[in-house]
N, C-alpha and C positions, 0 to 999 in steps of 0.2 A: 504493500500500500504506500502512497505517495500524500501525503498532506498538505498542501499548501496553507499557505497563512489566510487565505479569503476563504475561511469557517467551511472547506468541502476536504473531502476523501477521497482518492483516485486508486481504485485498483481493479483486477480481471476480472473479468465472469466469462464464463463460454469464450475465453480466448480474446473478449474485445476489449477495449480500456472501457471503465463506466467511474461515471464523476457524482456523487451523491451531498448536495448541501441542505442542512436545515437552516428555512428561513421564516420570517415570520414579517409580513408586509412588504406591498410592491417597493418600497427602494433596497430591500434588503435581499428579495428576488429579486432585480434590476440589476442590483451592484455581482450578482453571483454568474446567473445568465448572460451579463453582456461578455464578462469577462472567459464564461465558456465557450460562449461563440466566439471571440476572438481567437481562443485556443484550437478552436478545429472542429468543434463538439457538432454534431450534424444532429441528433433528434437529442428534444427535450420533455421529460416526463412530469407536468405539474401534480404533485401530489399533496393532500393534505384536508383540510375540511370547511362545510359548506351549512346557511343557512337556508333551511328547505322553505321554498314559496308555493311551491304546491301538492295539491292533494294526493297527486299522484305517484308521489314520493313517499317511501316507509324508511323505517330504520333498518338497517341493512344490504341498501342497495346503494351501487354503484353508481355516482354520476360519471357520465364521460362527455366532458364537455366540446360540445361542438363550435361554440362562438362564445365569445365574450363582449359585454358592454363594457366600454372602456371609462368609468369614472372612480379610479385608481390617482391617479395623478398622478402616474408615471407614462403609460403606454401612450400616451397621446405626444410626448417627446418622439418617441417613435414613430410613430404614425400620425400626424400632424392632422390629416386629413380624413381622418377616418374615426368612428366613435363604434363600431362593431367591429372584431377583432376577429378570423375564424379559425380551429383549429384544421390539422393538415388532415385530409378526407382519409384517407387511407390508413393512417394511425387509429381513427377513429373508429371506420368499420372493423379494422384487425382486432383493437377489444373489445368491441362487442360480438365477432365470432367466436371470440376465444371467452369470454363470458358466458357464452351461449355452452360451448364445450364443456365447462367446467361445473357449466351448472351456480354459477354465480350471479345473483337478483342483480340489475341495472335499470340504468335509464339513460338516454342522451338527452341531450337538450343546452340550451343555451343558460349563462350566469351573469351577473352583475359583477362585477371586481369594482369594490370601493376603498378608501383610503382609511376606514377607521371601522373598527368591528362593532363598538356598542353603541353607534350615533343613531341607528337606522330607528326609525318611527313607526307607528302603526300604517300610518298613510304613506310611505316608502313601500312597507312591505305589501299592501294593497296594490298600489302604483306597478311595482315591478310582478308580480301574482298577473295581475289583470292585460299586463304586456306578454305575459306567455314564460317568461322567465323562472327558469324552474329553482334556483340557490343565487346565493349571495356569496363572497369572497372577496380577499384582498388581494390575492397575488397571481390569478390566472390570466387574466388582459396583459398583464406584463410581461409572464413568459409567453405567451402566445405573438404578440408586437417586439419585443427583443427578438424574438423567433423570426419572423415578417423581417424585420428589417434586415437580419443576415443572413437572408435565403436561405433559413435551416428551417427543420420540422419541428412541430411542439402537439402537444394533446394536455386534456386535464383530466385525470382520474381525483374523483373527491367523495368524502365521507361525508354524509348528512350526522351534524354534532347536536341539531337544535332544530326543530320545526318552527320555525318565525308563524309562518302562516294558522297555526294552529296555540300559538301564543308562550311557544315551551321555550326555553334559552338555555345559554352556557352555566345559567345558576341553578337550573332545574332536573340536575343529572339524577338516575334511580340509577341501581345493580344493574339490572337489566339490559339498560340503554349501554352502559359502560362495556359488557359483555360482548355487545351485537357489533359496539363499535371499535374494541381491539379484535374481534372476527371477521370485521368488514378492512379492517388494515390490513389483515396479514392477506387476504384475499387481492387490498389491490397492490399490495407487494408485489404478489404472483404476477401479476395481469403486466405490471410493470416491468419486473426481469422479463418475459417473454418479450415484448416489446422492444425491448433495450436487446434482446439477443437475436432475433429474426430482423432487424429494420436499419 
């Protein structure tokens, strides 16, 4: 394994180099992503967790996000011109075939990436519900547009943490929820190394 000082991990899996950072909000994915794609990194994996906008959503399923609304306050650095962000088509159907294989509950659909996690309002989460938008997030618009801008691939694999839509939050965790939701990690771990090693 190879560490650099910008908080990631570099080492093999199936013979490929794979670069793995935790971050937590778009400049801190921005500051990781730009500097991967300058390094050569050709697909990017956003992983991590989402607030559910719709009904259609349970705990346990898989988001794979197809697009992102870009009010982040970073991705629009990027894409200047653009306020929906999309992920790379092919990444996208690949896990959800391989979802399907596994027998792993999903969904696709588009997300909001915003700049701050506990600002959002009842009438936000309405607003974005009623637009078709299925979760909320900080940091998928960003690697998706860092992606965009350096003709590399990106996709979002994300956990539902918190049902907005149905009034539950990050303060409202049971056993239960906790369970379903380090079950639904290590599943899109899976979903991710395959990914990372076919593409």
């Amino acid at each position: 394994m190879h560490t650099p000082k910008w908080n990631t991990v570099i080492g093999k899996f199936n013979n490929r180099n794979i670069g793995f950072a935790n971050v937590y909000g778009s400049p801190m994915a921005s500051n990781i992503v730009h500097q991967f794609a300058g390094s050569g990194t050709d697909i990017f994996i956003q992983t991590g967790y989402f607030g559910g906008l719709s009904s259609t959503i349970q705990y346990g399923d898989i988001l794979i996000v197809s697009a992102a609304k870009m009010q982040d306050g970073v991705s629009h650095w990027y894409l200047p011109e653009q306020t929906l962000v999309e992920a790379d088509k092919e990444l996208v159907e690949a896990a959800c075939r391989y979802c399907e294989q596994k027998g792993y509950s999903y969904i696709k659909g588009h997300v909001v990436s915003m700049g701050a996690m506990l600002i959002e309002t009842h009438d936000m989460v309405k607003e974005w519900s009623l637009a078709d938008f299925l979760g909320v997030d900080m940091e998928t618009a960003t690697t998706l547009a860092i992606a965009h801008k350096f003709n590399k691939r990106a996709v979002g694999l994300l956990n539902l943490s918190d049902l907005l839509l149905h009034g539950d939050t990050v303060y409202s965790y049971t056993k239960d929820r906790e369970l379903i939701e380090s079950e639904t990690d290590k599943a899109i771990r899976d979903v991710a190394l395959y990914l990372s090693s076919k593409f």
